[in-house]
C-alpha positions in Angstrom: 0.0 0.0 0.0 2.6 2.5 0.7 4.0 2.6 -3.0 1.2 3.6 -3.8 1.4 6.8 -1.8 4.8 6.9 -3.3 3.2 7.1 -6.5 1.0 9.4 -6.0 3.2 11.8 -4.2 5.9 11.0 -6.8 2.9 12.2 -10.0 1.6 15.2 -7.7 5.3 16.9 -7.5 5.9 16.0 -11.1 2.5 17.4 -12.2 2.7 20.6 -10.3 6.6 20.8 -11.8 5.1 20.9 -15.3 2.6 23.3 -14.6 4.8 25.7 -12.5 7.2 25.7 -16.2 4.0 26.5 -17.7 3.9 29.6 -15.8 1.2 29.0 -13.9 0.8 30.6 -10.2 2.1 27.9 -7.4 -1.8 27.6 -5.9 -3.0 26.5 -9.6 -0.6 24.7 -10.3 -1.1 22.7 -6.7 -4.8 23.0 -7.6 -4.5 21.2 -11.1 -2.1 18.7 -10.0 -4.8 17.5 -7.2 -7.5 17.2 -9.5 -5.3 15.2 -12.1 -4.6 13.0 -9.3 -8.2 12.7 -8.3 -9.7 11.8 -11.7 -7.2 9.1 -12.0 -7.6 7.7 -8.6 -11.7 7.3 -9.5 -11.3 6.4 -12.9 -8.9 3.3 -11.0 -11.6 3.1 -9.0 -14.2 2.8 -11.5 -12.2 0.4 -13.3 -11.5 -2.3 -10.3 -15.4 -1.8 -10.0 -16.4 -2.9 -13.6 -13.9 -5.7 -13.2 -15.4 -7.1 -10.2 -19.6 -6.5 -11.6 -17.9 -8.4 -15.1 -16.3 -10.9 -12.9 -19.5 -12.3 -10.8 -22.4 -10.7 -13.3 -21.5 -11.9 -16.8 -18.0 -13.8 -16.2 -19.9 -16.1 -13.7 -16.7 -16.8 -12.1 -16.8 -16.3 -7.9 -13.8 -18.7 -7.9 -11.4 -15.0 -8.7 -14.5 -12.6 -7.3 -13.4 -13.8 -3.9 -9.8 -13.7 -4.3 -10.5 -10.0 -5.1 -12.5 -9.7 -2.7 -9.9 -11.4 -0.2 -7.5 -8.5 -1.6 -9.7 -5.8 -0.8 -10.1 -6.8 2.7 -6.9 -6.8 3.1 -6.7 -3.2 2.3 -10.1 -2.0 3.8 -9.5 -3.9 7.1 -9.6 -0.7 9.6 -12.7 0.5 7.6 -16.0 -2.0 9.3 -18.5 -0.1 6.8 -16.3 -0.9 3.8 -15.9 -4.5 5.0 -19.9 -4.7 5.7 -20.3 -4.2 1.9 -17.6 -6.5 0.8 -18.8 -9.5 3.5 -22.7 -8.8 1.3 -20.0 -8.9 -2.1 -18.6 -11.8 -0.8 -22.7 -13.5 0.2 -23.3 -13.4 -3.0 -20.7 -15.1 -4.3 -21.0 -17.5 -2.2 -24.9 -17.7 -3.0 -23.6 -18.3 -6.8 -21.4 -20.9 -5.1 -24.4 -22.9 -3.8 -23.1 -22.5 -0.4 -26.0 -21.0 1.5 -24.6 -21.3 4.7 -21.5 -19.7 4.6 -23.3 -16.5 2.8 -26.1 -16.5 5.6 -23.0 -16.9 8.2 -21.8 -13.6 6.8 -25.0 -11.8 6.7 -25.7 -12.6 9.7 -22.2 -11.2 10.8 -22.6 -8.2 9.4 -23.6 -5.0 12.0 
């Protein structure tokens, strides 16, 4: 998880480099760099999110929908909303499964 701050610290400096040889003021440049890096982190986001819909929806696999799954609860695991809706992700794959039980376990575990 951390290169990943790396990254993004590393593409914010570099962004706000280019723009500040653009002549733009330091606050716009800072302002522009930000937004660059927030339209990239949703459009990730977006993109990890079509991924897993294709994955269980139209792939019909919940073999790899719970291996990412497992993944993200790695990364979410101080987060208990965030793992409420990936334990109701992860029902349902189960549910495709056939296992009934394990996805009313985790229903039933969830707050």
């Amino acid at each position: 998880m951390n290169y990943w701050h790396f990254i993004i610290f590393a593409l914010t400096i570099l962004s706000m480099i280019f723009f500040l040889f653009m002549n733009l003021s330091f606050i716009q440049a800072y302002l522009i760099s930000v937004l660059f890096i927030l339209i990239i982190y949703f459009v990730i986001a977006l993109i990890r999110g079509k991924i897993l819909s294709y994955l269980l929806n139209e792939a019909c696999d919940p073999v790899k929908y719970l291996k990412r799954i497992r993944k993200q609860e790695i990364v979410m695991k101080r987060k208990p909303k965030y793992l409420a809706f990936l334990a109701i992700n992860k029902a349902a794959a189960y549910i495709v499964l056939g296992e009934y039980e394990k996805a009313r376990s985790l229903l039933d575990a969830i707050d």
